[in-house]
N, C-alpha and C positions, 0 to 999 in steps of 0.2 A: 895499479890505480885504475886505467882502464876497465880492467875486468871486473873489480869491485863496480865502476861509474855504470856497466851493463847490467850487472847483477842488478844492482838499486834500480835501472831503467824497467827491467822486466817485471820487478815485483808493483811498482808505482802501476802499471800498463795492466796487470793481473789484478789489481785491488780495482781500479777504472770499470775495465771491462767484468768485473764483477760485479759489481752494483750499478751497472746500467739501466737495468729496471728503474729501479729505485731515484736516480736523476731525472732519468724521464720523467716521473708520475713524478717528482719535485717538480720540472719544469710544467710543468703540465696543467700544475695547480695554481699557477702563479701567473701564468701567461696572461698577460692582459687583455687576448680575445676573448676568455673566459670572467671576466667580469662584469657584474651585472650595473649596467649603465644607467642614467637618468631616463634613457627609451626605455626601461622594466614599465617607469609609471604612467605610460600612454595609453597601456594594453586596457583597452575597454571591450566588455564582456559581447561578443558576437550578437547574443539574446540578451537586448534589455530590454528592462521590464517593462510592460504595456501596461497604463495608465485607465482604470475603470472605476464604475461607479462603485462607493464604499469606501475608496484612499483616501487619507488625511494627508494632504499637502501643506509641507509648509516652504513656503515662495521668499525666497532672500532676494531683494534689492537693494545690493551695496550701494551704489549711487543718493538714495532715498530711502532710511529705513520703514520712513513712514509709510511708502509705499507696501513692505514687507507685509503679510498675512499667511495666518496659517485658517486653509479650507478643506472642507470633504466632497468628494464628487458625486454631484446627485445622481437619482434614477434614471435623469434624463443625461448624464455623462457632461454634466457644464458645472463650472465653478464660476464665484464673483469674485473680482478683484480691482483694488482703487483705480480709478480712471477708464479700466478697460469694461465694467463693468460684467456680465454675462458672457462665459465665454463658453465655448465646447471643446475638449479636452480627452474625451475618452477614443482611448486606441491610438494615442500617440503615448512614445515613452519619454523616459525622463531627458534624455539630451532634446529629442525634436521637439519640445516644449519649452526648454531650456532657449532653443535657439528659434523658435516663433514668439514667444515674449520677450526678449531681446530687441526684435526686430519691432515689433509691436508700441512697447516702450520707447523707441526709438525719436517716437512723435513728444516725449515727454521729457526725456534725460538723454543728453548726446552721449553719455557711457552708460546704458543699465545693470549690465554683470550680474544679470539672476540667476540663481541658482534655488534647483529645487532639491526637494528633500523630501523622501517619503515618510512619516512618522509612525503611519499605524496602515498595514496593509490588509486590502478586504480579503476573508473569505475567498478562497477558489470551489471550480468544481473544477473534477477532472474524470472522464469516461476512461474504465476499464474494460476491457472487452476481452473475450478469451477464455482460457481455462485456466478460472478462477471459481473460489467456490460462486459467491455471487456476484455475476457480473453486473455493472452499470456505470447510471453518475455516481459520483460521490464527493460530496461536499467535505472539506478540510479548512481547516487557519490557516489565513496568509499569512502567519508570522506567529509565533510565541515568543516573551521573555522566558528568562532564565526560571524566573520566579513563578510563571506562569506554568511551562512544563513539569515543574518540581511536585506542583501541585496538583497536576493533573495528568496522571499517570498513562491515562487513555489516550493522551493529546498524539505527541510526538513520540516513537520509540527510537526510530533513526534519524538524525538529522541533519541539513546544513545548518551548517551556521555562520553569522555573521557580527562582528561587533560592532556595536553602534555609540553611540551618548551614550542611550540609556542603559546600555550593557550590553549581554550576550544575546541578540536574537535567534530563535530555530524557525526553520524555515520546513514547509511540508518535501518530502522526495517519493521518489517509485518507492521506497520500501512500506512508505505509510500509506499510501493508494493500495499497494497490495492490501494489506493488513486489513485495514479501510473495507477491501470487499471480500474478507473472510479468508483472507489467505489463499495459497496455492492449492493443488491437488499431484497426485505422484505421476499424472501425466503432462503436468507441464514442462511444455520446453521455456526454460530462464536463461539458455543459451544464446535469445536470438527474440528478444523482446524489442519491441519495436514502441519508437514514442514520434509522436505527429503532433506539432507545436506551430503554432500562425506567429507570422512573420509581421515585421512591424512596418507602417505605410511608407518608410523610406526602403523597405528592401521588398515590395511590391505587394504589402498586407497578403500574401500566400501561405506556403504554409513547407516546413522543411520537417523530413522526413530522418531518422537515428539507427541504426541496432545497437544494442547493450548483451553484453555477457552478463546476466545479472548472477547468474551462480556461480560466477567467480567473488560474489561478494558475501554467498554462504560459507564458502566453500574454502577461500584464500582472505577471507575480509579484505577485498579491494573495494574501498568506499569511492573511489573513481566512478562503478558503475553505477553508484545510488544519487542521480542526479537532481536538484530540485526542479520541481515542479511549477508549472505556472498558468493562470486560469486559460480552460478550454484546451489542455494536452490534452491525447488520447492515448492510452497505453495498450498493447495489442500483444497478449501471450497465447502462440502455439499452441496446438495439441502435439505430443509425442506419442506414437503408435507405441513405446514400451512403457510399461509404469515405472518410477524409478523411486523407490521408497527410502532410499537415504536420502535424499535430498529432502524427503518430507520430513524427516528425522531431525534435518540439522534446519527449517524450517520453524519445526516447533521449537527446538531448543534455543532460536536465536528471535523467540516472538513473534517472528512473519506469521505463521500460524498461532490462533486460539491453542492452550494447551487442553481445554475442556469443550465437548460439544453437546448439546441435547437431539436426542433422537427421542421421539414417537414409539411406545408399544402398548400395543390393545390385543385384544382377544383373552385368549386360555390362558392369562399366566395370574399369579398374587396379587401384584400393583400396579396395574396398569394404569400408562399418564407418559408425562413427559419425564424422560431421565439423562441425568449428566453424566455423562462418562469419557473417561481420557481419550486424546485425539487418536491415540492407536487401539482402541478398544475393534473389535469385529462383533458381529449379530450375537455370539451366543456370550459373547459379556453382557449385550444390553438386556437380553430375556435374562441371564442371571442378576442383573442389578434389579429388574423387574422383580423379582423374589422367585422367579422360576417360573416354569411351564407347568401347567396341573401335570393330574397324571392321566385324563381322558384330553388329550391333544391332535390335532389332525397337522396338516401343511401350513408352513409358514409362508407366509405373502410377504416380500422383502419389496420396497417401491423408493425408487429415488429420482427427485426433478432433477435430469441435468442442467449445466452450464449452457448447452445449445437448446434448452426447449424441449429437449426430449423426454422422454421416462421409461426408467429402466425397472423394469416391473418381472419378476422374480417367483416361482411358487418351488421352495427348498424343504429340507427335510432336517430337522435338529441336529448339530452333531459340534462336538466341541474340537473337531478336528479341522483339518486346514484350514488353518489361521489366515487369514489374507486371499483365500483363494475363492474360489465362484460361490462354492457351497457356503464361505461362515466371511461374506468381504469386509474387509474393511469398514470401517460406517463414515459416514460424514453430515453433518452440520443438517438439520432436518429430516434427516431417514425417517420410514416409517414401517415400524413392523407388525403384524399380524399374525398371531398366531390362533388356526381356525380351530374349528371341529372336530372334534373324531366321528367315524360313521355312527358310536353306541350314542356318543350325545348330541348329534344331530338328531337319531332317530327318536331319541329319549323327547325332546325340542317339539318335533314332530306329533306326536303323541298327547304330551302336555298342550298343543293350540287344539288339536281336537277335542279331548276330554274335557278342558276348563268349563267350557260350557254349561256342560252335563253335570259336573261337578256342582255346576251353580243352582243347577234346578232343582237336582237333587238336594243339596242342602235345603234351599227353599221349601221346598217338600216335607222334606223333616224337622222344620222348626213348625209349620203349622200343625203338624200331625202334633206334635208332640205338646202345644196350646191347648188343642181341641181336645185331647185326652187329659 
């Protein structure tokens, strides 16, 4: 009996320590330090939103609905409202207004309990700088509905978002700011993007400084790094000493980049003018989308405005070979290409301004001769 009571004790001890794992991550789950508490809904967002001219506010006074209004903040950053009349408002956000008309009302109603509420958010700008095809400001929507994006394709590609009453709102992010100024180039570093956002007058109106991996969001779609945006960011991309042309790859495929660009060709070819071609096209697709290069052609003048001001200005020779490389690059978003002369038809050119002249007189010449006879 014994020795059966051990047997059963050992196997009981062997099934236990068998599935220890597996109790843990039970116990683990259930633990009640792991549960998420009434403190989850305290958590108010580090950056909130600062209050400018162009917002539709609309102002709840529980105490007093009559007092309630819904206003827009003018050019000069004041709103009106009952009793308080004329007030200034811009550059403070939704709680520090919250809690100066509170205090304000105070003279009015012993509980006010206002609560703002933003309805319709202005327009941003936000400065992009870097290498980017065109750097600058660039102005975006504070907000789209659901309805609104749907409709307008160009608006929003990536988004926050947020629900509200009136449904689903999208909010502008770094991927639409990129977008916004023509997308990247194969030297951007998206490793180590950089965003600079002002601080709000309770945390010393300054101004607080970010890095973002952004190309872990082409790359792993971590929408973590596609953060929104809000007016007077400035977003600040790298140059990378090496090109890195997969990432422009997966750029274009994911819309951050135009898939189509226009480039500039004039000179010796068929159709010269502005022509579209895909965003990986190089020089000698764009002279062949031109209808080609004659066939008396001299050196091609290849000219491109950089992102820093500079220009990169180019005298090359046709060649349908190295794709991507110095001789036939890459093209981008305004190129301009030129294909010149050959020495027979320059000197042909040459010739032709001399002679016209002569040419003139002499006809002249022989039309009266030929009256007078």
């Amino acid at each position: 009996m014994k020795k059966k009571l051990f047997i059963y004790q050992n196997i009981l001890l062997l099934i236990l320590f068998s599935n220890l794992p597996f109790v843990t991550l039970y116990s683990t789950e259930i633990d009640p330090q792991n549960k998420i508490t009434v403190d989850f809904l305290n958590q108010l967002p580090s950056n909130d939103y600062i209050i400018g001219p162009g917002d539709q506010l609309n102002i709840i006074i529980s105490r007093d609905i009559d007092l309630s209004s819904t206003v827009t903040v003018d050019g000069e950053g004041t709103i009106t409202l009952p009793r308080l009349e004329r007030i200034y408002v811009n550059g403070l956000t939704i709680n520090e207004l919250n809690s100066i008309l509170n205090e304000a009302y105070l003279k009015f109603l012993k509980f006010p309990a206002v609560e703002t509420i933003v309805t319709k958010y202005r327009p941003i700008r936000v400065f992009v700088d870097g290498e980017v095809v065109n750097p600058g400001l660039q102005r975006l929507e504070g907000s789209l509905s659901f309805r609104e994006s749907d409709n307008n394709k160009e608006a929003f590609v990536s988004t926050a978002e947020e629900t509200s009453g009136k449904g689903e709102l999208f909010f502008p992010t770094i991927f639409d700011a990129i977008r916004s100024s023509g997308g990247i180039t194969q030297f951007s570093d998206l490793k180590n993007v950089q965003v600079i956002r002002k601080e709000s007058i309770s945390n010393g109106a300054g101004s607080i400084t970010t890095t973002l991996n952004f190309e872990d969001l082409l790359l792993k779609g971590e929408n973590r790094q596609n953060i929104r945006l809000y007016d007077s960011d400035i977003i600040k991309i790298p140059r990378k000493n090496q090109p890195n042309k997969n990432i422009l790859t997966k750029a274009i495929l994911s819309r951050l980049n135009p898939r189509f660009i226009d480039v500039f060709v004039s000179g010796r070819v068929n159709r010269p003018g502005l022509i579209t071609l895909s965003r990986v096209s190089v020089l000698s697709d764009a002279i062949d989308m031109a209808g080609g290069a004659k066939v008396l052609k001299g050196p091609i003048t290849f000219i491109r405005f950089e992102s820093d001001g500079t220009v990169d200005k180019r005298k090359l020779r046709l060649t349908s070979k190295y794709r991507g490389k110095f001789r036939n690059p890459n093209l981008r978003e305004g190129d301009v290409i030129i294909v010149g002369n050959s020495v027979l038809t320059a000197a042909n050119e040459v010739i032709g301004d001399v002679t016209d002249p002569f040419i003139g007189i002499f006809s002249t010449y022989g039309l009266i001769k030929a009256i007078s006879d």
